[in-house]
C-alpha atoms as one frame of an Amber mdcrd trajectory, in Angstrom:
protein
  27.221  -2.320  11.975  23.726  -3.391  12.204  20.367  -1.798  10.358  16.823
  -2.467   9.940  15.866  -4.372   6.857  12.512  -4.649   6.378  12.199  -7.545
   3.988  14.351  -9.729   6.790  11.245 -11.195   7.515  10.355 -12.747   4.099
  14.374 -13.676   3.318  14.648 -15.744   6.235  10.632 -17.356   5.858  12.403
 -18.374   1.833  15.115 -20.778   3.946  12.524 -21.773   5.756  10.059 -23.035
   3.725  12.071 -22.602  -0.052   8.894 -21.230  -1.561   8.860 -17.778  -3.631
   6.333 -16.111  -5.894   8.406 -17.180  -9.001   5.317 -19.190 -10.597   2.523
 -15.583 -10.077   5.458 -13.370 -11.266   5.517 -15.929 -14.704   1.886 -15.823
 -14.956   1.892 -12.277 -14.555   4.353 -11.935 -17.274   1.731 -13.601 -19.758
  -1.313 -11.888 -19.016   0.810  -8.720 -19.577   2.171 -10.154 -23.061  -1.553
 -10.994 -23.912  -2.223  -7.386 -22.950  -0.169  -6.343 -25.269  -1.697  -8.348
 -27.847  -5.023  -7.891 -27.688  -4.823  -3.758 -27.960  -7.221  -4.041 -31.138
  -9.893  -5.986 -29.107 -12.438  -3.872 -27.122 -14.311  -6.071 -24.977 -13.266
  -8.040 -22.315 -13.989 -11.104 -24.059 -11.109 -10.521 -26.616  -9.096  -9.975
 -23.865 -10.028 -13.382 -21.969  -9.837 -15.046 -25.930  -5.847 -13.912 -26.021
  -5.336 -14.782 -22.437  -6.241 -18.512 -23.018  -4.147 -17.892 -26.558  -0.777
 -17.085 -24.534  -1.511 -18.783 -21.135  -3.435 -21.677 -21.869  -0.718 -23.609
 -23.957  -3.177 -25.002 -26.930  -2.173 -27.492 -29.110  -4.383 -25.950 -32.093
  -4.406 -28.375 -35.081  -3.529 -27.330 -38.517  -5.898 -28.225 -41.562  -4.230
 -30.241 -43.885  -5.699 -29.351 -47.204  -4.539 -32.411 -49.373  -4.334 -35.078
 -47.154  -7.362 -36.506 -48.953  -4.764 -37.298 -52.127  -2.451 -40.166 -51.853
């Protein structure tokens, strides 16, 4: 039995060309997660602040305190 599947289109272009939306779907996922994060901040700039937090994948250095005694 045969039916109409309208996504037959984009299944058969993946064999084709092997390319899906996996990495926009993950980047998605961590705006959302910074969303979620940044519910105390009101401006946009908070928002954009937590973004880069989650997203950007900062190596943010720790003070060390007493490294100045040997």
């Amino acid at each position: 039995m045969l039916y109409y599947n309208p996504h037959k289109t984009g299944i058969l272009a993946y064999f084709a060309d092997q390319l899906t939306n996996a990495i926009c779907e993950g980047i998605n996922a961590m705006v959302q997660a910074a969303k979620r994060k940044a519910r105390g901040f009101n401006t946009y700039q908070g928002f954009a602040s937590m973004i880069y937090l989650v997203a950007g994948k900062l190596r943010l250095g720790t003070p060390k305190p007493f490294s100045h005694f040997h």
